[in-house]
C-alpha positions as CSV (number, residue, x, y, z in Angstrom):
1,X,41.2,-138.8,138.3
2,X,40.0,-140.8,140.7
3,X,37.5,-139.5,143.8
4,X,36.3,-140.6,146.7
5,X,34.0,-139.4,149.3
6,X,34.0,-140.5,152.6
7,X,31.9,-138.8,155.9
8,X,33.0,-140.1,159.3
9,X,32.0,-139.1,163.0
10,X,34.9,-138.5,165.0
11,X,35.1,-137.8,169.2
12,X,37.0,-134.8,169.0
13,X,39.5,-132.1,167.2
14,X,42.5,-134.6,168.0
15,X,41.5,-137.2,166.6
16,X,40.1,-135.6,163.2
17,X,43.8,-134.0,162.7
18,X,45.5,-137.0,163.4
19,X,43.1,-139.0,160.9
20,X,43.5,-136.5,158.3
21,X,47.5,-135.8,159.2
22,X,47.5,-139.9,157.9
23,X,45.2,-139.5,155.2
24,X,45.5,-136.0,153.4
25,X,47.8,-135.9,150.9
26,X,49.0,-133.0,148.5
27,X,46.0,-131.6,146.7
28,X,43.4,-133.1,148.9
29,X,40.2,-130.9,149.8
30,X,38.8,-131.1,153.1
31,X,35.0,-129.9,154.2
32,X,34.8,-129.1,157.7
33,X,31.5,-128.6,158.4
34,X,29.9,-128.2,161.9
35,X,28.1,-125.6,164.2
36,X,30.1,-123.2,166.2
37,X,29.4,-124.5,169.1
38,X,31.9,-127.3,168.2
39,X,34.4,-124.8,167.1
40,X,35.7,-127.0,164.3
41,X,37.0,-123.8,163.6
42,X,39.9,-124.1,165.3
43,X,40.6,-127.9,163.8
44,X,39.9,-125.5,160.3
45,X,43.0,-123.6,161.2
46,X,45.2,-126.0,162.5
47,X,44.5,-127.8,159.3
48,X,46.4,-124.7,157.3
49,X,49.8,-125.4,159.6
50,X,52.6,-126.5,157.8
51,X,52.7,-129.8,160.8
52,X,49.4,-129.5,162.6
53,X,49.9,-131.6,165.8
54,X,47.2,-132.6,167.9
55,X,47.2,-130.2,171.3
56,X,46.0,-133.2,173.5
57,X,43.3,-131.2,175.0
């Protein structure tokens, strides 16, 4: 099995789910680590839709 680890700093929710809409695949485990005062959170949950779409906000 292969692994990699990557860390990257991203703008916003939006563009974290689109990157990791591309990049997740079947399997994959995601850390979302952040203060609540980000509310990365939400991004969390709208990680665990069936097709999480960005809201544009």
């Amino acid at each position: 099995m292969r692994r990699t680890t990557r860390a990257v700093h991203l703008p916003d929710q939006d563009t974290a789910l689109q990157l990791l809409g591309d990049t997740l695949r079947h399997g994959d485990v995601v850390l979302v680590k952040a203060s609540r005062g980000v509310q990365l959170q939400q991004l969390a949950e709208r990680l665990l839709e069936p097709n999480p779409e960005p809201t544009g906000a």
